[in-house]
C-alpha positions in Angstrom: 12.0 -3.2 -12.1 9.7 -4.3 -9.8 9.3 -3.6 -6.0 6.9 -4.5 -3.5 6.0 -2.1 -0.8 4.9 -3.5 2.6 2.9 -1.4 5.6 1.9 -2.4 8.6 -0.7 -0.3 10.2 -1.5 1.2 13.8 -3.3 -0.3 16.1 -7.2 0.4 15.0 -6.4 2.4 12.1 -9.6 2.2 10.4 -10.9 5.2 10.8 -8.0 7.1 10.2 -7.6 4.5 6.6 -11.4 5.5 5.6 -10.1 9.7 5.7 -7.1 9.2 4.0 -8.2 6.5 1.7 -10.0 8.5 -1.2 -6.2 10.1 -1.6 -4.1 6.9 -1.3 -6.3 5.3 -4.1 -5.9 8.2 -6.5 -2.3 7.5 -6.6 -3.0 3.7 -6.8 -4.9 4.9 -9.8 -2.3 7.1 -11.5 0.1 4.1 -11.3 -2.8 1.9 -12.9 -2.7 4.2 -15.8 0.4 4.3 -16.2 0.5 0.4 -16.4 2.7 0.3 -13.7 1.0 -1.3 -10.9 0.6 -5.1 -10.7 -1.8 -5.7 -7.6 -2.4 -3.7 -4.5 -4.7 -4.1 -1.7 -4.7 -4.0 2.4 -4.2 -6.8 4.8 -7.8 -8.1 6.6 -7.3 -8.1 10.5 -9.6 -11.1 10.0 -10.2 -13.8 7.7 -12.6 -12.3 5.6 -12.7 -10.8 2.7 -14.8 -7.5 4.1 -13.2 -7.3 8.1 -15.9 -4.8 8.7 -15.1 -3.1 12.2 -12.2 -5.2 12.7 -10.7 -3.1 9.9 -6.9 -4.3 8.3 -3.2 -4.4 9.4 -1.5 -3.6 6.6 -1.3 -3.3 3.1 0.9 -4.7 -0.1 1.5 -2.7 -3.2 3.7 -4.6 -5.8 4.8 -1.6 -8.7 7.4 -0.8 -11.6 9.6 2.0 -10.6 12.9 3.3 -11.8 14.7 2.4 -8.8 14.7 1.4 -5.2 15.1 5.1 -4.5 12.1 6.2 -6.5 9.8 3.1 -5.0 11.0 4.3 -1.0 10.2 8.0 -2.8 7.1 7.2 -3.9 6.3 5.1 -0.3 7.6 7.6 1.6 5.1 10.6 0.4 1.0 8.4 0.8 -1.1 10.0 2.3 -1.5 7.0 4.6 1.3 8.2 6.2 0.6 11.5 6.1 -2.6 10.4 7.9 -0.9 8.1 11.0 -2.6 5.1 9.4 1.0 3.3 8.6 3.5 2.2 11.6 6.1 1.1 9.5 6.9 0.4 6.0 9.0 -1.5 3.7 9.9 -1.6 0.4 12.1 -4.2 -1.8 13.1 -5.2 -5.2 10.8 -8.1 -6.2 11.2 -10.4 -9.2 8.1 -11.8 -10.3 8.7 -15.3 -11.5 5.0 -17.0 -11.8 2.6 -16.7 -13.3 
């Protein structure tokens, strides 16, 4: 099934995203491979597509896991948290219906 995973940063958490970020993408990766991620990317603090100093607020990553469990496992253990970059997240079953 498919669940969607939802953080919300710190306040001016860019510099702590650009340490942890090499890590958080390597997992990103290992999902790709496995063809089990369907998008994933963070949240502009502005409108634009590169914020630049303003850096993001969040980020979305919508996956295939086994189970609600194994998605909040999965959340649980990036190194964005690991790193203080991520106030809070949230993760839900999602049902895709278009396109």
């Amino acid at each position: 099934m498919l669940y969607v995973i939802f953080s919300q940063d710190v306040e001016n958490s860019l510099a702590l995203r650009s340490q942890a970020r090499p890590a958080h993408v390597q997992r990103l990766q290992a999902l790709k491979e496995q063809g089990r991620l369907i998008l994933a990317g963070p949240c502009p603090a502005i409108d634009a597509e590169d914020p630049g100093e303003a850096g993001f607020t969040g980020s979305m990553i919508v996956a295939e896991f086994d189970s609600l469990k194994d998605a909040q496992a999965w959340a649980d253990t990036d190194p964005y948290i690991e790193a203080g970059v991520y106030q809070s997240v949230i993760v839900k079953p999602y049902k895709k219906v278009l396109p």
